[in-house]
Phi, psi and omega in degrees: 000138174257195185296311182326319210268290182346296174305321187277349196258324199280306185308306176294314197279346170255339149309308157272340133338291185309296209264026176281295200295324223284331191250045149255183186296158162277130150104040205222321225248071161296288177340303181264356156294287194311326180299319181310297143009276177293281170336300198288317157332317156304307168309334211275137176295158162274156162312159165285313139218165188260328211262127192229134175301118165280159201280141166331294133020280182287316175302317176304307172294347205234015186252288190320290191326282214307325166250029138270347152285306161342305208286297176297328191295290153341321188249147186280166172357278188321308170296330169311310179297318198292320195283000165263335199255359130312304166320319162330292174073226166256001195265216199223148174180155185274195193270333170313281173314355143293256191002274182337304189295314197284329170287335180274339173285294172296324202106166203274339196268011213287316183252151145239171219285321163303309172301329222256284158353273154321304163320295134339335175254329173302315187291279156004317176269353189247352158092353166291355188211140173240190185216158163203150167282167174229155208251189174057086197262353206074332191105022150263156198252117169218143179257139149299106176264125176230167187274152189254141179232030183251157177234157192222158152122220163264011186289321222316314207299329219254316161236046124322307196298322216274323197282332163308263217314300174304324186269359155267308158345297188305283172320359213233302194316000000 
């Protein structure tokens, strides 16, 4: 059977649908409005096609997106933290402004504003990175992120021992 035949078959059937509704009572035939509905929809030739090729263009572009995220995708944790608390540096900075340096490293499509989030709150929670707000925001809670450059732990002991050890040297002198 072709299209043809299909259409033509469809057509007959709304055809006796249509003339179904007109001699049942009003308001009885819901059911058969919709069937009535379909079929005609079905009877109806398709457009030639709806469906449109994306552009060389497009392709190129949805190519670029995919490997640039791959780039992000591609690095592990550790690196991630590290290439964010390089990025960092000494300044202050929003998670926008994170984002940005990281797209600019990476590529544009590479981070999003979730990835950039998360990340930032993993650092925030390791304790490698602090915030502080900052005001006059408008009435939105926007934060600052800067790198924590205090060192804690046993490193603290050894250097004390070392900024000693200079300042007797210094003193000797």
């Amino acid at each position: 059977m072709t299209n043809d035949d299909y259409r033509a078959l469809a057509k007959e059937a709304r055809d006796a649908v249509r003339d179904v509704i007109k001699a049942s009572e009003p308001g009885t035939g819901m059911v058969l409005h919709s069937a009535y509905t379909c079929l005609k929809h079905m009877s109806e030739p398709e457009p030639e096609s709806t469906v449109s090729t994306p552009s060389e263009e497009h392709k190129e572009r949805w190519q670029r997106h995919h490997e640039q995220r791959a780039r992000w995708r591609k690095l592990s944790m550790p690196e991630r933290n590290r290439l964010t608390l390089e990025l960092l540096g000494e300044d202050q900075l929003t998670v926008r402004e994170v984002m940005d340096r990281l797209r600019s490293e990476l590529g544009e499509a590479a981070v999003g504003d979730a990835d950039t989030r998360s990340l930032l709150k993993r650092l925030l929670d390791a304790e490698e990175v602090h915030r502080k707000l900052e005001a006059n925001t408008c009435g939105r809670t926007r934060y600052r992120y800067f790198r924590n450059n205090h060192l804690s732990g046993p490193i603290v002991g050894l250097e004390r021992t070392f900024h000693e050890q200079d300042e007797q040297e210094g003193g000797e002198r």
